[in-house]
Gaussian input, Z-matrix of N, CA and C with variables (Angstrom, degrees):
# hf/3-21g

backbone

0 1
 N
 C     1     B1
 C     2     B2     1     A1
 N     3     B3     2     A2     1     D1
 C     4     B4     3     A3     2     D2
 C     5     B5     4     A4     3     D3
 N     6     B6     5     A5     4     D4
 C     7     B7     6     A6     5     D5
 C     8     B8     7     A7     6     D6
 N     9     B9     8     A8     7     D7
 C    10    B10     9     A9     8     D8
 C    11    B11    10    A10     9     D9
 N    12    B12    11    A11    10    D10
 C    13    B13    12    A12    11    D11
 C    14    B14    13    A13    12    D12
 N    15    B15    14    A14    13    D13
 C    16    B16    15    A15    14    D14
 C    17    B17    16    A16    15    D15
 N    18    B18    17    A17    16    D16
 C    19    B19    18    A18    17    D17
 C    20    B20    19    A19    18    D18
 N    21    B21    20    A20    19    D19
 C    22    B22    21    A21    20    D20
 C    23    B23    22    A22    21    D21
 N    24    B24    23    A23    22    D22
 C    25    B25    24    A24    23    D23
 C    26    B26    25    A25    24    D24
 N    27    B27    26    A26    25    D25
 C    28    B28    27    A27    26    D26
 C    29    B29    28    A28    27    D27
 N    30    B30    29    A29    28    D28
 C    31    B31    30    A30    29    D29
 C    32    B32    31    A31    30    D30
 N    33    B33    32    A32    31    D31
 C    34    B34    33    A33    32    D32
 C    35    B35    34    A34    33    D33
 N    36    B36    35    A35    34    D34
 C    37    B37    36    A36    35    D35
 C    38    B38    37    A37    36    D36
 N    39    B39    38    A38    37    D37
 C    40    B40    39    A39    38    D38
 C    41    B41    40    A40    39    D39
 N    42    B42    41    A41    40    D40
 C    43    B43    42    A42    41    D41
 C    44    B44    43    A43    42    D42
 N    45    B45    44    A44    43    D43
 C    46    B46    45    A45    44    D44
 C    47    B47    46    A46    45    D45
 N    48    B48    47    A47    46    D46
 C    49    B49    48    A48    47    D47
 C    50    B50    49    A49    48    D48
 N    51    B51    50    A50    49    D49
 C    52    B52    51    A51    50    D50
 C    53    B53    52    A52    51    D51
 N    54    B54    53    A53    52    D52
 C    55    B55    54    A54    53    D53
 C    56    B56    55    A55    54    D54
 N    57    B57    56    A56    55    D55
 C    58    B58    57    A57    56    D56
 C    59    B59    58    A58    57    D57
 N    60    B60    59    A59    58    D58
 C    61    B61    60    A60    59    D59
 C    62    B62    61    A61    60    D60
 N    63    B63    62    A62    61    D61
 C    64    B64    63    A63    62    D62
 C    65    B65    64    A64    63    D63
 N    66    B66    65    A65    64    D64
 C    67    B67    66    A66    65    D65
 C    68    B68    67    A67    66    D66
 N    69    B69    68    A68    67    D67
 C    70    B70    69    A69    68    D68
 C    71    B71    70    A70    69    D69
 N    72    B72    71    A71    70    D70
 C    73    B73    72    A72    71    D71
 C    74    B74    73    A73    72    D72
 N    75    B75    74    A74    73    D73
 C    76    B76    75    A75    74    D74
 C    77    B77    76    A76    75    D75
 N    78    B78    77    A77    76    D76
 C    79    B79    78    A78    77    D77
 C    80    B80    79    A79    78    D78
 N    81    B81    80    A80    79    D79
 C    82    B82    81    A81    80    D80
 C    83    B83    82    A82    81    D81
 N    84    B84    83    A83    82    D82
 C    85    B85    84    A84    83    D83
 C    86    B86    85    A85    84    D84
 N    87    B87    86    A86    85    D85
 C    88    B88    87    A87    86    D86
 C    89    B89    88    A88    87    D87
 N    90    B90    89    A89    88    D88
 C    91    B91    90    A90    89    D89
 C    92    B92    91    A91    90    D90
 N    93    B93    92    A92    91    D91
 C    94    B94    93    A93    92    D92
 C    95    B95    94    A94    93    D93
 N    96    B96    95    A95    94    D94
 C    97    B97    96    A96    95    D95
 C    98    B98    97    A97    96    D96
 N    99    B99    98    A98    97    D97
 C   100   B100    99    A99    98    D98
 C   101   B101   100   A100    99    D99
 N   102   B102   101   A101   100   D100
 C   103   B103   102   A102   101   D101
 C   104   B104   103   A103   102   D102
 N   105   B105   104   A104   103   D103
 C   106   B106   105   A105   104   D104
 C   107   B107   106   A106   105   D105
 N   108   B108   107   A107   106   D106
 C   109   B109   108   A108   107   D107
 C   110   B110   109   A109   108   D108
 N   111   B111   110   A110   109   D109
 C   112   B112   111   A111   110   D110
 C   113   B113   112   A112   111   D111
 N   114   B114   113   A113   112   D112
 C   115   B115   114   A114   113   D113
 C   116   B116   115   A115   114   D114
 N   117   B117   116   A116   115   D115
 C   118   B118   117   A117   116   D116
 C   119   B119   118   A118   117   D117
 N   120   B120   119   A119   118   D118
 C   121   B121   120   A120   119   D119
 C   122   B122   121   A121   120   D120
 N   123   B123   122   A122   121   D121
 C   124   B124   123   A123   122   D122
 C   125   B125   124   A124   123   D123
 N   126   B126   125   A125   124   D124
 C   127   B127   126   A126   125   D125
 C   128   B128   127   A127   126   D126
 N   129   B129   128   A128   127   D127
 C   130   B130   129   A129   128   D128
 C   131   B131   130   A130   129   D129
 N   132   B132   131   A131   130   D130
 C   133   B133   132   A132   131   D131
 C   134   B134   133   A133   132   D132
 N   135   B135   134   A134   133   D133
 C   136   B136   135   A135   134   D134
 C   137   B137   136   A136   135   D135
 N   138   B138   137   A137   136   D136
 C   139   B139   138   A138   137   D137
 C   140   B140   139   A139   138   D138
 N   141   B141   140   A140   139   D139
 C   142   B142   141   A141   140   D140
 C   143   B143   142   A142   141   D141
 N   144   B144   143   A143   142   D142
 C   145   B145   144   A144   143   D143
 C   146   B146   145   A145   144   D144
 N   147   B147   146   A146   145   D145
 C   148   B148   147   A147   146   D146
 C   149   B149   148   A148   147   D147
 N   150   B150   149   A149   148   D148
 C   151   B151   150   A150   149   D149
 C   152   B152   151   A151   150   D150
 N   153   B153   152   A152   151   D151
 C   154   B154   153   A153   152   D152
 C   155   B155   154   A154   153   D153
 N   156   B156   155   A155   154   D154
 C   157   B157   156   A156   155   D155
 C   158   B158   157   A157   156   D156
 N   159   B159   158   A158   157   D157
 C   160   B160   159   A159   158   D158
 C   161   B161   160   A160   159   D159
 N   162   B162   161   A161   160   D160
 C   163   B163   162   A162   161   D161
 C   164   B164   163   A163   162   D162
 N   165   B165   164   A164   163   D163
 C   166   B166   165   A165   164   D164
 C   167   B167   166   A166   165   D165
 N   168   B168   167   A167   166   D166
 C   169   B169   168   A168   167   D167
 C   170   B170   169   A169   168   D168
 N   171   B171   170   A170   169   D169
 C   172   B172   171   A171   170   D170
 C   173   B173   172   A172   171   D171
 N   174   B174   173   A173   172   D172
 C   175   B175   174   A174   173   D173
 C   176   B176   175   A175   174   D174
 N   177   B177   176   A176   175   D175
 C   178   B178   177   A177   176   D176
 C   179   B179   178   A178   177   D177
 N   180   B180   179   A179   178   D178
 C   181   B181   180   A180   179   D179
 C   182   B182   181   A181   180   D180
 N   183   B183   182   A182   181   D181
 C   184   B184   183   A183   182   D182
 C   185   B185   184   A184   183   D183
 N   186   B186   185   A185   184   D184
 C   187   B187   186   A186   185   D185
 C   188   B188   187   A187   186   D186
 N   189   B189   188   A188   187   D187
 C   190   B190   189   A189   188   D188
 C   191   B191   190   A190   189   D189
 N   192   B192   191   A191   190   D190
 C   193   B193   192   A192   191   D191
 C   194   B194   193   A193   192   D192
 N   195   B195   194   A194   193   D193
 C   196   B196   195   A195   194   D194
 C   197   B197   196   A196   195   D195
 N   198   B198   197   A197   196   D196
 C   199   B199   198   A198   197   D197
 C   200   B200   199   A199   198   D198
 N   201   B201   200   A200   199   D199
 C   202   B202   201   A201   200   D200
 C   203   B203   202   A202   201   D201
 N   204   B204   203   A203   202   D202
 C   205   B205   204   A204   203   D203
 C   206   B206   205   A205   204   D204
 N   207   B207   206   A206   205   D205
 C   208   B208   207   A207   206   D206
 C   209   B209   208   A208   207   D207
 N   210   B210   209   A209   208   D208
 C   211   B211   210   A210   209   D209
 C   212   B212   211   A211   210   D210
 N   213   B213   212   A212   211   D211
 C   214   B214   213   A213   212   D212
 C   215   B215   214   A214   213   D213
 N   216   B216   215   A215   214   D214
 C   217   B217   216   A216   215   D215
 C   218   B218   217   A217   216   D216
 N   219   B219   218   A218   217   D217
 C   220   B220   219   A219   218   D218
 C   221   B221   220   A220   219   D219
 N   222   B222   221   A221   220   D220
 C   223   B223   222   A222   221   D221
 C   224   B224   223   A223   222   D222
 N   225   B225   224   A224   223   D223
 C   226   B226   225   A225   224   D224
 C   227   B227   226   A226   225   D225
 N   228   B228   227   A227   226   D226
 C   229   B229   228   A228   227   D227
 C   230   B230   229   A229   228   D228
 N   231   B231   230   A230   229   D229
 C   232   B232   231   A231   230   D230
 C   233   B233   232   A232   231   D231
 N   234   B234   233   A233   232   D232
 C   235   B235   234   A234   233   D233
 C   236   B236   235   A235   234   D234
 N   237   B237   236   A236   235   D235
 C   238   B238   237   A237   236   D236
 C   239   B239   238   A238   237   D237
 N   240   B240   239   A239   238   D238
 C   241   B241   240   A240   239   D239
 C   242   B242   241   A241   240   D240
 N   243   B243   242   A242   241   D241
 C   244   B244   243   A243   242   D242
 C   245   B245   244   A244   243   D243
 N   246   B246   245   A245   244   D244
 C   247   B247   246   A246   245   D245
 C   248   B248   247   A247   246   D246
 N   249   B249   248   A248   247   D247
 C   250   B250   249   A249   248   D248
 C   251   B251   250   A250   249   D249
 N   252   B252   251   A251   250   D250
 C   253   B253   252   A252   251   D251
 C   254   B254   253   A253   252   D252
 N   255   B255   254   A254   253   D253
 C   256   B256   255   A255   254   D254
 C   257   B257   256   A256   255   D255
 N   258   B258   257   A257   256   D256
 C   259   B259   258   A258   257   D257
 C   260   B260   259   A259   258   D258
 N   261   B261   260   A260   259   D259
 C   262   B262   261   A261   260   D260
 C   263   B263   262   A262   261   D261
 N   264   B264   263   A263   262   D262
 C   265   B265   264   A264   263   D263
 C   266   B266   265   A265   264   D264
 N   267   B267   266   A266   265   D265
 C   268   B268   267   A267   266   D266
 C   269   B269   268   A268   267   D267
 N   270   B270   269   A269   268   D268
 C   271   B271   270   A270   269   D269
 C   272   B272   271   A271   270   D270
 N   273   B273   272   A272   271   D271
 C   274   B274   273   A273   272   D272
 C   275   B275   274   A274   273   D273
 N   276   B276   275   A275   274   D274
 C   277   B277   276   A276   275   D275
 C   278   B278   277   A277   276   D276
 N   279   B279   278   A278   277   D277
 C   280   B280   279   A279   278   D278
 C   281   B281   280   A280   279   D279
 N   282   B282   281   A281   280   D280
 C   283   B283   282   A282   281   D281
 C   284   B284   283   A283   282   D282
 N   285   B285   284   A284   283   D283
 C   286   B286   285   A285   284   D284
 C   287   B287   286   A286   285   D285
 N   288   B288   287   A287   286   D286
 C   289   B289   288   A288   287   D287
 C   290   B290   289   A289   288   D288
 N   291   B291   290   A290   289   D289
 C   292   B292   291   A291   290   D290
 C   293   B293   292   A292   291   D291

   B1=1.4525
   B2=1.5239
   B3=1.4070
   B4=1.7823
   B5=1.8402
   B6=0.9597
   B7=1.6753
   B8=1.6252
   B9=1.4576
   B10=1.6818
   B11=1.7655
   B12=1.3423
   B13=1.5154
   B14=1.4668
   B15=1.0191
   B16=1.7858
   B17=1.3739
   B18=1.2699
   B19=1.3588
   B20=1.5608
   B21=1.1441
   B22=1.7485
   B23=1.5881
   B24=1.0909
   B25=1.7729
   B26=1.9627
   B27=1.0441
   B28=1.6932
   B29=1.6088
   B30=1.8124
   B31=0.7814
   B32=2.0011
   B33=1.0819
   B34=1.9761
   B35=1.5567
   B36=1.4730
   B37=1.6894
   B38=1.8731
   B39=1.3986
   B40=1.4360
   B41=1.3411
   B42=1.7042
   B43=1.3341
   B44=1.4048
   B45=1.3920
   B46=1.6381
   B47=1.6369
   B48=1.2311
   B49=1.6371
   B50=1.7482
   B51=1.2714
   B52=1.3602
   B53=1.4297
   B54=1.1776
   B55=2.0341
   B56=1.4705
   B57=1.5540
   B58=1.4672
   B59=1.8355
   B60=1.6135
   B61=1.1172
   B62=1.8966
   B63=1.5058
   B64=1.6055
   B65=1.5842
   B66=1.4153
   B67=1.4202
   B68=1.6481
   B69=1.0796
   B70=1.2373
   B71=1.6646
   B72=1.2568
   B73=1.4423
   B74=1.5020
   B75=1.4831
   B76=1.4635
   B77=1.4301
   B78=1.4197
   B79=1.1860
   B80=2.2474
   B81=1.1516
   B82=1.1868
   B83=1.6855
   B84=1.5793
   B85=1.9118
   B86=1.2439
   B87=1.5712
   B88=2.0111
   B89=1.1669
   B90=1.3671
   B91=1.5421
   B92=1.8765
   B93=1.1397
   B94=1.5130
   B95=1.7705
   B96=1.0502
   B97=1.8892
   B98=1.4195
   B99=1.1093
   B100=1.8305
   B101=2.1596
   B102=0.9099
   B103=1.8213
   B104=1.6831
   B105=1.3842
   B106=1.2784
   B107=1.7571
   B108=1.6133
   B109=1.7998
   B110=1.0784
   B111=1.5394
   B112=1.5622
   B113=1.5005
   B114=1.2639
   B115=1.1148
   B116=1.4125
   B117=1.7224
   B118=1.3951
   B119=1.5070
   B120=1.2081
   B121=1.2784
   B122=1.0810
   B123=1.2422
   B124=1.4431
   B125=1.6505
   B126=1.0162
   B127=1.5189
   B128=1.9516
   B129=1.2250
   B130=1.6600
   B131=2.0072
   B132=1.6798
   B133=1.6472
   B134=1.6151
   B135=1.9180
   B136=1.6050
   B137=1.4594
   B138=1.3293
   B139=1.4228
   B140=1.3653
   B141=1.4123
   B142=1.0871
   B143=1.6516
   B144=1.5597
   B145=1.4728
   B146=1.4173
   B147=1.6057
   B148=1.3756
   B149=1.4256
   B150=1.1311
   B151=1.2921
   B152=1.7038
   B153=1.5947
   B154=1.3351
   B155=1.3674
   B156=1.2995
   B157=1.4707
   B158=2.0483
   B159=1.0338
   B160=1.6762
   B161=1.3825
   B162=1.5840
   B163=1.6303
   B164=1.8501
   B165=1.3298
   B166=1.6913
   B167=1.5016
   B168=1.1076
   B169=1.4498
   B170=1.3084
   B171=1.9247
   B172=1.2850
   B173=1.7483
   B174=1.2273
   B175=1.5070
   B176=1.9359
   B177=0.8536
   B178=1.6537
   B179=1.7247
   B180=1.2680
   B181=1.3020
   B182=1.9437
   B183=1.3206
   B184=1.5334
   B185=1.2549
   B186=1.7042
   B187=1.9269
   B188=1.8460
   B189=1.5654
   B190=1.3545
   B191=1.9156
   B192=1.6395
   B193=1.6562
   B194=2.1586
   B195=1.2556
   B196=1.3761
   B197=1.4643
   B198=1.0813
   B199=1.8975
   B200=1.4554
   B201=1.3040
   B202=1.2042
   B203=1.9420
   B204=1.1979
   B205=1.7619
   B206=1.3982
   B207=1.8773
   B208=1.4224
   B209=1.6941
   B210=1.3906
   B211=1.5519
   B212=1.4997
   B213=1.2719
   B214=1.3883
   B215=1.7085
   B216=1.2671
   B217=1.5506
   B218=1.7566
   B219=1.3678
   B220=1.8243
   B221=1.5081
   B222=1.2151
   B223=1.3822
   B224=1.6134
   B225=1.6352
   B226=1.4434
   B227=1.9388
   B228=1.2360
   B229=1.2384
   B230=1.9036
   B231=1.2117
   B232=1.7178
   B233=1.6358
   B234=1.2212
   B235=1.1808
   B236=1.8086
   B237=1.2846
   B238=1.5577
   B239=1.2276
   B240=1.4063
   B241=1.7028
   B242=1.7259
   B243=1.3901
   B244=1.1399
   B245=1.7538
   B246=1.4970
   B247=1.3813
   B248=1.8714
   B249=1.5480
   B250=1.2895
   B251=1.7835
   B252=1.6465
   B253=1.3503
   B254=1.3088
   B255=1.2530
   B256=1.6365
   B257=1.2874
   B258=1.3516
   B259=1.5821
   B260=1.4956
   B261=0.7525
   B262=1.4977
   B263=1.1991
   B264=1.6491
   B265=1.7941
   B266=1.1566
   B267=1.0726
   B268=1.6259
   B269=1.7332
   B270=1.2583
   B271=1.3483
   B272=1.7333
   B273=1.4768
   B274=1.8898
   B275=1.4644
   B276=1.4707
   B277=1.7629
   B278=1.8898
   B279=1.8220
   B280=1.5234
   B281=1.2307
   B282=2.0550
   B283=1.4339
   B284=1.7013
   B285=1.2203
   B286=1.8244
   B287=1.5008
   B288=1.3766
   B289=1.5445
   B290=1.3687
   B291=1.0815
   B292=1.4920
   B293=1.2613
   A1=108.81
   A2=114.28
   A3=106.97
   A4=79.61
   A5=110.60
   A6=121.09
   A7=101.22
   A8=112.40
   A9=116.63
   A10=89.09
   A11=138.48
   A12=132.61
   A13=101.86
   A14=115.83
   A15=124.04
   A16=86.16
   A17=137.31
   A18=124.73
   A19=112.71
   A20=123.34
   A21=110.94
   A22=100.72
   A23=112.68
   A24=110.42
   A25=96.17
   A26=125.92
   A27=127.85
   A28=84.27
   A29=121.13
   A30=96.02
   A31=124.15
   A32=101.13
   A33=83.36
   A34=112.23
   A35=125.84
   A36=128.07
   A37=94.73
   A38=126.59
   A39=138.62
   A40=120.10
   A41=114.11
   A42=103.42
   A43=107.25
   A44=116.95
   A45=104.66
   A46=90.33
   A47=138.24
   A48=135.15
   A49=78.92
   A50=124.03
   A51=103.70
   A52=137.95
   A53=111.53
   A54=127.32
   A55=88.77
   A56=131.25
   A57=135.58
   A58=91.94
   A59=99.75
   A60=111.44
   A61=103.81
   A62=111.61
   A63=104.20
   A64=119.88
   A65=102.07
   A66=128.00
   A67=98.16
   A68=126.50
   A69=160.01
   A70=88.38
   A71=131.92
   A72=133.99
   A73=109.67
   A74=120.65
   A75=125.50
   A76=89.97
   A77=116.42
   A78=125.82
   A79=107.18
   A80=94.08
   A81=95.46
   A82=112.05
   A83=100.30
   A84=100.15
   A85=108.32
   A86=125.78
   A87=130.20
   A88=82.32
   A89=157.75
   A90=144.73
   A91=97.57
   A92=109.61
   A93=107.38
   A94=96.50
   A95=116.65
   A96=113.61
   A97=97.68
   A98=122.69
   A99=114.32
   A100=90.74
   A101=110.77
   A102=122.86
   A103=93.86
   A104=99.45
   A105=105.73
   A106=106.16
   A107=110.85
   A108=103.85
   A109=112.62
   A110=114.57
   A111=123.72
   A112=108.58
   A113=123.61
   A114=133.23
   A115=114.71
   A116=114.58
   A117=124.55
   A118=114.48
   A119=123.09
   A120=110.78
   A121=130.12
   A122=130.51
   A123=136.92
   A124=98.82
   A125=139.15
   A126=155.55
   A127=97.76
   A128=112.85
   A129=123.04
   A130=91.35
   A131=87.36
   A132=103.42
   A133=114.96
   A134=100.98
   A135=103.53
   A136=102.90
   A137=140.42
   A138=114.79
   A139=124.96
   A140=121.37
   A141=131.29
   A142=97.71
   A143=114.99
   A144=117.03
   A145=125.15
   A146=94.06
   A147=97.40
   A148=147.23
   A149=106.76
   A150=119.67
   A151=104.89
   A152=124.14
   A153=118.24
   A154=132.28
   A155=122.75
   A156=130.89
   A157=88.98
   A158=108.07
   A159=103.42
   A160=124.19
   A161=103.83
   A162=136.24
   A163=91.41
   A164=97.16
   A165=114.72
   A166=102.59
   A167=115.35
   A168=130.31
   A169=112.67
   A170=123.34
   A171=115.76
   A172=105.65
   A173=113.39
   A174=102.80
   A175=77.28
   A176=112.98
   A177=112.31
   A178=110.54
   A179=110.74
   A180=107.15
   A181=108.68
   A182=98.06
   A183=99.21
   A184=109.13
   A185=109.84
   A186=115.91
   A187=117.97
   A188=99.06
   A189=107.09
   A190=106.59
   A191=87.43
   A192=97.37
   A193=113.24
   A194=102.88
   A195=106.00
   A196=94.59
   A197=114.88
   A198=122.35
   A199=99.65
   A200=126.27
   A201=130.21
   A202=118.14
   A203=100.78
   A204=136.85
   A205=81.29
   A206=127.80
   A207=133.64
   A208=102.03
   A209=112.18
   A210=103.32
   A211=94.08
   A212=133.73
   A213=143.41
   A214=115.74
   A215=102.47
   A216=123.83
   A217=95.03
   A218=93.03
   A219=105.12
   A220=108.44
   A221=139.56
   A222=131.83
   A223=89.69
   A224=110.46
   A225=116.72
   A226=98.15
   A227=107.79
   A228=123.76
   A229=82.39
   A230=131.22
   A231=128.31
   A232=100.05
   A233=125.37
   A234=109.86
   A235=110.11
   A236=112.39
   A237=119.98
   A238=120.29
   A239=102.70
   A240=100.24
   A241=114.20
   A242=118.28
   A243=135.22
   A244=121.99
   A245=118.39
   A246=113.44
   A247=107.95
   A248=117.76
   A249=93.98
   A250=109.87
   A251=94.19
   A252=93.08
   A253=125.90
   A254=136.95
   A255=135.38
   A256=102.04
   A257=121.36
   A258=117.51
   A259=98.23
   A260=163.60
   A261=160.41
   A262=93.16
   A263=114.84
   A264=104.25
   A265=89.79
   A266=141.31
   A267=125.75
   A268=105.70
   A269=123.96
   A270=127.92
   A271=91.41
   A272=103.09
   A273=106.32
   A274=92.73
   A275=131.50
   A276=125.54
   A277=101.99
   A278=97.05
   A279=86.44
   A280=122.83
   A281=111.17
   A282=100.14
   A283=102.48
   A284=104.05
   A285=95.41
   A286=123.87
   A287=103.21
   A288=103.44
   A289=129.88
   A290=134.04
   A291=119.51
   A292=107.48
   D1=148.94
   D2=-160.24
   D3=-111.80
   D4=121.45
   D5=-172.95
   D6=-96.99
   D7=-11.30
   D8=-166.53
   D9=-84.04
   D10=-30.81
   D11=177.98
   D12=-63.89
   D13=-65.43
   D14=176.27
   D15=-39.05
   D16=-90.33
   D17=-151.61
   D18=-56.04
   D19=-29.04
   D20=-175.87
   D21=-88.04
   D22=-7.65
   D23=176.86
   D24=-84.45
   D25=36.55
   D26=-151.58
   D27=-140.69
   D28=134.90
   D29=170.30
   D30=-112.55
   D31=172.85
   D32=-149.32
   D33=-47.82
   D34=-18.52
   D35=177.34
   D36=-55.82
   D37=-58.26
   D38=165.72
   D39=-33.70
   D40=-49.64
   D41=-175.30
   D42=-94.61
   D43=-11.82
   D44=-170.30
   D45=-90.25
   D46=12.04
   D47=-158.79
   D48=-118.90
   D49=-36.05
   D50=163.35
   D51=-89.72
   D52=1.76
   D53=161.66
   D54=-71.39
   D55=-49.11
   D56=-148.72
   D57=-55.68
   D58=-62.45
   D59=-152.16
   D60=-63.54
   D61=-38.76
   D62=158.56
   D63=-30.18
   D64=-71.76
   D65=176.45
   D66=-24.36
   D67=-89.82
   D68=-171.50
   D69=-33.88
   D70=-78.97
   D71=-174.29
   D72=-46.57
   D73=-31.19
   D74=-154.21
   D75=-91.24
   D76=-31.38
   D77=-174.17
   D78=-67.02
   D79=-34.62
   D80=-166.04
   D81=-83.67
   D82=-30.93
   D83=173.50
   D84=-72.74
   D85=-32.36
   D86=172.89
   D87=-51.60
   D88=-75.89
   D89=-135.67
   D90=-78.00
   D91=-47.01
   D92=-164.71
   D93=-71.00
   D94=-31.11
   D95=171.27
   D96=122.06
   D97=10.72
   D98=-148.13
   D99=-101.18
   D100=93.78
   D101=-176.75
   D102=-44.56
   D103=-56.20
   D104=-147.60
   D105=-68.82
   D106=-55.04
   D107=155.97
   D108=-23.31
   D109=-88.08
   D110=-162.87
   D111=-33.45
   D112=-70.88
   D113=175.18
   D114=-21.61
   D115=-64.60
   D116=-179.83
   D117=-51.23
   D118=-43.27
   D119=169.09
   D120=-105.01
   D121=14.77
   D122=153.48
   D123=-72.95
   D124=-33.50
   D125=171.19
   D126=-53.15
   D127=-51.20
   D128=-152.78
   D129=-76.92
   D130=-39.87
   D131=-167.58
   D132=-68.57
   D133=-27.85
   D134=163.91
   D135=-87.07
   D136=-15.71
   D137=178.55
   D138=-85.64
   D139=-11.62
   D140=-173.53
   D141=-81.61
   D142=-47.36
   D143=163.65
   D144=-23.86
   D145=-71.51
   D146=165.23
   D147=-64.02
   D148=-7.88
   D149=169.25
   D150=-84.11
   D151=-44.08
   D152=143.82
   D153=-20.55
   D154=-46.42
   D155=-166.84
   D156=-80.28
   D157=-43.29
   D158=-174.28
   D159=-45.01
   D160=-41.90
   D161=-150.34
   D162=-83.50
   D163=121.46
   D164=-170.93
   D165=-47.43
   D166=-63.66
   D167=-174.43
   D168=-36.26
   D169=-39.93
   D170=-177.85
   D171=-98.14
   D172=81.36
   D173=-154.37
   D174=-114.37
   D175=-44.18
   D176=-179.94
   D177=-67.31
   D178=-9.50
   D179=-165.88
   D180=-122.07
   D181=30.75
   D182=-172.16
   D183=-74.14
   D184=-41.41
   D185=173.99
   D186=-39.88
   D187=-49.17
   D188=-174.82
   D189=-55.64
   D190=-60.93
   D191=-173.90
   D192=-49.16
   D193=-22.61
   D194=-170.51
   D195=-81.31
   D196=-47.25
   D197=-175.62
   D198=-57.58
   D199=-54.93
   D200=-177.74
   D201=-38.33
   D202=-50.55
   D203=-161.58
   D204=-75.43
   D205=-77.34
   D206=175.67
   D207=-23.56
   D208=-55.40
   D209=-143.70
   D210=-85.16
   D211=-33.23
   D212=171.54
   D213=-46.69
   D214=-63.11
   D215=171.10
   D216=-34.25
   D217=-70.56
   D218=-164.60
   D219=-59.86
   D220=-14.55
   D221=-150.60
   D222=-110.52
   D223=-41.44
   D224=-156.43
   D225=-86.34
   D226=-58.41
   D227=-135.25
   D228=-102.47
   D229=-44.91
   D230=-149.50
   D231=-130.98
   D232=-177.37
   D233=-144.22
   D234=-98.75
   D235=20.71
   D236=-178.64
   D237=72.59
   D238=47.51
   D239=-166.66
   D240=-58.00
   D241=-48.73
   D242=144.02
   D243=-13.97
   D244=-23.43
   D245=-176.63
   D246=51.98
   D247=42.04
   D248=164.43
   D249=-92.13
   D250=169.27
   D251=171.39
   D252=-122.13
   D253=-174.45
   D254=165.71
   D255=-48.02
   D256=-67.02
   D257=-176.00
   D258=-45.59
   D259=-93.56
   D260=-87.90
   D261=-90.18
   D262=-47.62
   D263=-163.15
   D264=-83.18
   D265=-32.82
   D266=-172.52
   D267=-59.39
   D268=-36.23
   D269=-156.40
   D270=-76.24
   D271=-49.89
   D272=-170.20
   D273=-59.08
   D274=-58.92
   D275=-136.26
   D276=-75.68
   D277=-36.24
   D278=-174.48
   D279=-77.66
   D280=-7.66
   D281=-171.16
   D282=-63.01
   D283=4.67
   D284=176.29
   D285=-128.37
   D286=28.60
   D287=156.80
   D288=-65.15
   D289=154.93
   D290=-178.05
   D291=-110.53

């Protein structure tokens, strides 16, 4: 089953509310200590990104989505050079819950 049509038939408030909800989980194993969780879905939260960057519709918005992926990568996975924090991604992912 090609799951990448389902996702571009999604519209971007939908798909970025599902990076959120990665975010949000990855966010919650970094607190519990667990590397290997966090990791996994900070991983799910850049692939869904990238599958974003594919989807015609976000064709003006690839800079944002790449910054996004950068700042995720760095916060989860490398050492936060950036200084982001929990608050911050929480503040960006929910302004798009529906």
């Amino acid at each position: 089953m090609d799951t990448t049509v389902n996702w571009f038939d999604m519209p971007i408030g939908v798909q970025i509310s599902n990076v959120g909800s990665e975010v949000h989980r990855a966010l919650q194993w970094k607190k519990r200590g667990n590397k290997q969780r966090e990791a996994a879905f900070c991983k799910k939260a850049v692939e869904f990104l990238d599958i974003m960057k594919q989807d015609p519709k976000n064709k003006y918005r690839i800079g944002e989505i790449e910054s996004c992926i950068e700042e995720l990568e760095d916060y989860f996975l490398g050492n936060n050079q950036y200084q982001t924090t929990e608050e911050m991604l929480i503040k960006y992912y929910d302004a798009f819950l529906l």
